[in-house]
C-alpha positions as CSV (number, residue, x, y, z in Angstrom):
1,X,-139.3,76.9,-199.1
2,X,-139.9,79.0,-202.3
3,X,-136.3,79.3,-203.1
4,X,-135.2,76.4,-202.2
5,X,-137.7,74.7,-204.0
6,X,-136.8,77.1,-206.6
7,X,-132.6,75.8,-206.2
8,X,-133.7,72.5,-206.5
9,X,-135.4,73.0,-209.8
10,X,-132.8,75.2,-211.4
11,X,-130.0,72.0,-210.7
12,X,-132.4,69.6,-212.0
13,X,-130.9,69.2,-215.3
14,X,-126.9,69.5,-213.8
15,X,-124.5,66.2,-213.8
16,X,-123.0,67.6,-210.4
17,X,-126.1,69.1,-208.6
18,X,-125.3,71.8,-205.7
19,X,-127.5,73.6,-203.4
20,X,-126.3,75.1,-200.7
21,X,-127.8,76.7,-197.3
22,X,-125.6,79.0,-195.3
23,X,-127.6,80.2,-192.0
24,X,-125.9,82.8,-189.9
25,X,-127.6,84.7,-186.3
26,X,-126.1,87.5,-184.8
27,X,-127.4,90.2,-181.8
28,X,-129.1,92.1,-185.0
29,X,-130.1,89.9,-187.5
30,X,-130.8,86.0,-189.0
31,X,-129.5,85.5,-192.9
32,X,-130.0,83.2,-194.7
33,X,-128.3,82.2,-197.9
34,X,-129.4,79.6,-200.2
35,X,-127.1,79.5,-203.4
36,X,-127.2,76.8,-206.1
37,X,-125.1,75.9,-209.2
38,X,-127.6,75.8,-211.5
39,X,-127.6,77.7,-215.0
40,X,-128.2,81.3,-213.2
41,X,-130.7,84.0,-213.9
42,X,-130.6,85.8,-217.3
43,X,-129.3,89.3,-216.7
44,X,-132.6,90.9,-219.3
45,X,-134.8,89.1,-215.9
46,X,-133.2,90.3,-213.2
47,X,-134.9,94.1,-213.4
48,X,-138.7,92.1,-212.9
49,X,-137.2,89.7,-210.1
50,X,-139.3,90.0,-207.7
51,X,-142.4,91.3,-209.8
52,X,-145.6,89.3,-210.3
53,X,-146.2,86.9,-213.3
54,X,-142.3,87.3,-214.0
55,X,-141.1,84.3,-214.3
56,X,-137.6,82.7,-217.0
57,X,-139.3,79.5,-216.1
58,X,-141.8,77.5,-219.2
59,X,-144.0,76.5,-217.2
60,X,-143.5,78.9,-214.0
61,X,-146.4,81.7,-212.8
62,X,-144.5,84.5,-211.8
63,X,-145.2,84.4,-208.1
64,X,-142.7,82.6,-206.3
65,X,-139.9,84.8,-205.7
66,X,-142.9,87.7,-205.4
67,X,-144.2,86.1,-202.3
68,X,-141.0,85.6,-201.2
69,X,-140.1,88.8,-201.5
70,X,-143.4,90.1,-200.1
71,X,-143.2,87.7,-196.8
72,X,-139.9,89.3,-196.2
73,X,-140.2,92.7,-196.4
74,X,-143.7,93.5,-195.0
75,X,-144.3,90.1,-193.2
76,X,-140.4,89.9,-191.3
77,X,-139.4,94.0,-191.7
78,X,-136.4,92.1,-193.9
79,X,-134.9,91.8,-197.2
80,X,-134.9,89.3,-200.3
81,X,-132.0,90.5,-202.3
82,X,-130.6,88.3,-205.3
83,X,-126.4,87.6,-204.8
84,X,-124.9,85.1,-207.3
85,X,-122.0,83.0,-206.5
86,X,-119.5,82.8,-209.2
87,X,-121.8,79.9,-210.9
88,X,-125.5,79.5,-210.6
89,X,-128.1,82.0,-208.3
90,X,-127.9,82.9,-205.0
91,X,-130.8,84.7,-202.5
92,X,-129.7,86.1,-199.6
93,X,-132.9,86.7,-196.6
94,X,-132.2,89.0,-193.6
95,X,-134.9,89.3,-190.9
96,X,-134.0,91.8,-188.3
97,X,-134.0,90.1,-184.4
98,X,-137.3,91.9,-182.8
């Protein structure tokens, strides 16, 4: 729900709002991609990404994509890893199949 809640917000301000979810399963793993086609993420941000209280946002506390991040990895054995599409952010999530 953090991200997208977090696609949601970055296309709030877009004449031609797009979020997409892409949801694949195979013997090995579920992915799931949520992209959007918002402004994007500001290269100087990307290196504290997934850091506490980092966040490009004015009012934002840092801890979304954190959690996120957190949940994934140590939560799910998976991954959070930022892909953009050719406009706008993209996350892709891969929990392994236990």
């Amino acid at each position: 729900t953090i991200l997208l809640n977090n696609a949601l917000d970055a296309c709030y301000d877009s004449s031609d709002p797009n979020v997409d979810i892409l949801i694949s399963y195979d013997d090995s793993e579920l992915v799931v991609r949520i992209n959007d086609n918002g402004p994007g993420i500001d290269p100087s941000h990307l290196r504290s990404l997934f850091k506490p209280h980092s966040s490009s946002k004015p009012s934002g506390l840092g801890i979304g994509l954190y959690i996120a991040h957190h949940l994934a990895k140590h939560q799910f054995n998976g991954s959070l890893q930022y892909e953009p599409p050719a406009q706008g952010a993209g996350f892709t999530l891969r929990i392994p199949k236990p």
